[in-house]
LOKE-831802 format. One record per residue (C-alpha): z, x, y; residue number from 1; residue in three letters. Coordinates in Angstrom, 2 decimals. Layout:
PT	Z	X	Y	NUM	ALA
...
//
This chain:
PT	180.19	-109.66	145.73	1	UNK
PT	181.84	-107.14	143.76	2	UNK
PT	181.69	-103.80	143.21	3	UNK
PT	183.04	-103.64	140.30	4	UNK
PT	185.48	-104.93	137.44	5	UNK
PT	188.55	-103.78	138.53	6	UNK
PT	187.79	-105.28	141.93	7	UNK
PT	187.14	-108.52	140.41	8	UNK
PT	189.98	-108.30	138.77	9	UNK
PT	192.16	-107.61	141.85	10	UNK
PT	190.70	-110.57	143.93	11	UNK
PT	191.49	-113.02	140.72	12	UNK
PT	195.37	-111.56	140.42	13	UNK
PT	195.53	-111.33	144.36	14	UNK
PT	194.21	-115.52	144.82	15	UNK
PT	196.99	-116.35	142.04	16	UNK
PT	199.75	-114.04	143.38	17	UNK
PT	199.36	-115.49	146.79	18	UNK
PT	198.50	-119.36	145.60	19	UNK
PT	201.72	-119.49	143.44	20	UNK
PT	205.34	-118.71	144.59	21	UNK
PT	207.34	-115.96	143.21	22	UNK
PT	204.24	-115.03	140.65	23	UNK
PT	203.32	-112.65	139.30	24	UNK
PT	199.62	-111.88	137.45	25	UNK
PT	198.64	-108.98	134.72	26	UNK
PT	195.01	-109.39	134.83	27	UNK
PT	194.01	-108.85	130.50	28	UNK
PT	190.75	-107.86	129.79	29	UNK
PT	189.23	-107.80	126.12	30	UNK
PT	187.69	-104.16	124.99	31	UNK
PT	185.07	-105.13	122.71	32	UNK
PT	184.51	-102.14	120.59	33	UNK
PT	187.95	-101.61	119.69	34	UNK
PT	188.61	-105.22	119.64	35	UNK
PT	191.96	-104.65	121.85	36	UNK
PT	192.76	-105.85	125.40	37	UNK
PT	193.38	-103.67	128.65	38	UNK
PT	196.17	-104.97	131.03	39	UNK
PT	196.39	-104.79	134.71	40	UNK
PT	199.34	-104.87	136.83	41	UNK
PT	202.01	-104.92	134.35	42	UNK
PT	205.00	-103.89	135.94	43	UNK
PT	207.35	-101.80	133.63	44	UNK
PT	208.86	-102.64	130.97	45	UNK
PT	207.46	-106.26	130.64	46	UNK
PT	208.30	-108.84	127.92	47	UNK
PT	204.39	-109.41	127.38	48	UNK
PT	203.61	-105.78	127.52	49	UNK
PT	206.38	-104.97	124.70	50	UNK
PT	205.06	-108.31	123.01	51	UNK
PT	201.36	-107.20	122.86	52	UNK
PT	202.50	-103.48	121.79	53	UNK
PT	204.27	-104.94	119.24	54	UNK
PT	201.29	-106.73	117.46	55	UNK
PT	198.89	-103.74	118.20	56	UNK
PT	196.67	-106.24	120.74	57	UNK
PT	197.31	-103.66	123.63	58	UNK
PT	195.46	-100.29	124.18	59	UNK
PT	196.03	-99.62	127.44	60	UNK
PT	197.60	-100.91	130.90	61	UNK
PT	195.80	-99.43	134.12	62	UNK
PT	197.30	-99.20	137.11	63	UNK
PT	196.76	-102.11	139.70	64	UNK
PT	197.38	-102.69	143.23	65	UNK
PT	201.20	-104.55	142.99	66	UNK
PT	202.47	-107.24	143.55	67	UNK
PT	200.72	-108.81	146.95	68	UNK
PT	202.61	-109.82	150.09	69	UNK
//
């Protein structure tokens, strides 16, 4: 069980990161109210990132936990 989203969210992009070679997983969550989508795990300056700015889709990328090992 988890505690909460962002946790979930971690477990997901953690199972795919380690399940397929060289991958790497942004985790993109819908925010309903401003009908937008939070990222997770971007890493800087991304194609998708610049991609989703560009069409006004993204409102925010938090912070995840990397890559995994």
């Amino acid at each position: 069980m988890m505690r909460d989203e962002d946790e979930a969210h971690d477990l997901v992009r953690t199972h795919l990161e380690r399940s397929i070679p060289h991958a790497h997983v942004a985790v993109l969550s819908r925010n309903n109210s401003a009908n937008r989508l939070t990222a997770t795990s971007l890493p800087d300056g991304s194609p998708l990132e610049r991609s989703l700015r560009e069409l006004g889709w993204l409102i925010e990328v938090k912070p995840g936990a990397g890559p995994s090992s």
